[in-house]
N, C-alpha and C positions, 0 to 999 in steps of 0.2 A: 321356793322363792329365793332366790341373791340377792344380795344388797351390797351394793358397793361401799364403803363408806368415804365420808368429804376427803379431802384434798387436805393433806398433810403442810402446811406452811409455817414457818418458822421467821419470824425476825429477830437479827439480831441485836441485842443490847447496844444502846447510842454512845457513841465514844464520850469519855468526859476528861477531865484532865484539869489541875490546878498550875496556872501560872504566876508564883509569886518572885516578886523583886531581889536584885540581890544589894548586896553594899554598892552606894551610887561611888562613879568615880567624879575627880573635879578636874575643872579644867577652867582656861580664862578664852575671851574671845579670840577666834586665830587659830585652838588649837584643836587638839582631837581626841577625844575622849572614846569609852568602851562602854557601853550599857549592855546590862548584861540581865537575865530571867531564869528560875528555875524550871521546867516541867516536870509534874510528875502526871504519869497517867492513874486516875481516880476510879476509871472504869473495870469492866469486867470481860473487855475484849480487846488485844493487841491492838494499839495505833500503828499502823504502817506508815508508808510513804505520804507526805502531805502537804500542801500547798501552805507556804509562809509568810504571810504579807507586814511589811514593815513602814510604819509611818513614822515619822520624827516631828520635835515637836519644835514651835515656832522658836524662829533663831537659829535652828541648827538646820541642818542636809545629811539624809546618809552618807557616807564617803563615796561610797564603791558601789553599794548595792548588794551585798553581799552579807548573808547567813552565815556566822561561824557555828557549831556545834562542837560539844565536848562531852564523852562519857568516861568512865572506870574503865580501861581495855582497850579505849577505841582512840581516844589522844584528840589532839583538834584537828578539824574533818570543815571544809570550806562550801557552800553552795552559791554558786551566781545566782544573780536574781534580777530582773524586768526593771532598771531603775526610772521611774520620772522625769521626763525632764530639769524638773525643777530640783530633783530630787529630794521631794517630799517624803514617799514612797519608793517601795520595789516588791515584785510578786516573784519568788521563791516557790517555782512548783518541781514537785516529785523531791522533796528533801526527804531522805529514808531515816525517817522520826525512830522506830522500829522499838517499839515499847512494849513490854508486858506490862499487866499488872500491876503497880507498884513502880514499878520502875521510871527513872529519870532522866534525861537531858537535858542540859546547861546551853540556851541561844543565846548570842552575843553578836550586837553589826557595832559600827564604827562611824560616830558620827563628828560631824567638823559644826563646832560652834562658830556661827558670823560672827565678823566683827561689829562692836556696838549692840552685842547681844546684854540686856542688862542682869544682873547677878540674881542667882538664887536657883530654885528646882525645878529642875524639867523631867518630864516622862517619854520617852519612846515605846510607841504598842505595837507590840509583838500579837499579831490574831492565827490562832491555827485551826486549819483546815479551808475547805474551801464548798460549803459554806461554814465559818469559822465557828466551832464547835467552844473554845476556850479563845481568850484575850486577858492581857495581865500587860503592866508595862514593865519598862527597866529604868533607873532611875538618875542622871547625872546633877552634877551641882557646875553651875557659870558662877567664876569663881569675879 
């Protein structure tokens, strides 16, 4: 008698990844500030290429629409992205995250506070992947 046996299937471990804030910049109404996040990947499988969506928070607009990224080697590295009309948002896809283990990337977009925006702390959220496996924000002060 043969026996075949079941069907070998494998899934792979779910990406994870921590995004925490970095030192907030300040800025007064008018001008243009940098919000910035750390990632690190927490998981146990390389992050590749990944869809980056960016909301800003009330009072302000992304500039541009645009992803900057930063690592050790690689210098600052630009991605366009899908911006809002309103430009509330922008989707940032195929940004090459390209993470082992442990390892880290610096996101940073560039937002224009409105005028008449009143003083104190805001958040910009930074969500990655698509559907967004990690979200963390970056932090500015309307001075």
């Amino acid at each position: 008698m043969t026996t075949t046996p079941p069907p070998v299937t494998t899934t792979p471990p779910p990406l994870t990844a921590t995004i925490a804030p970095r030192p907030p910049q300040q800025g007064s109404p008018g001008s243009q500030v940098i919000a910035s996040v750390l990632v690190t990947n927490t998981g146990a499988s390389r992050i590749g290429a990944q869809t980056v969506v960016l909301t800003a928070p009330a009072g302000t607009r992304l500039a541009n629409g645009y992803l900057g990224t930063w690592r050790d080697g690689e210098g600052d590295l630009s991605h366009p992205g899908t911006l809002s009309p309103d430009g509330s948002t922008s989707t940032c896809s195929g940004v090459p995250v390209n993470l082992d283990p442990g390892q880290w990337i610096v996101f940073y977009t560039a937002l224009l506070i409105d005028p008449g925006t009143a003083p104190g702390a805001a958040s910009v959220t930074f969500a990655l992947g698509s559907p967004a496996f990690a979200t963390g924000t970056g932090s500015i002060t309307v001075l």
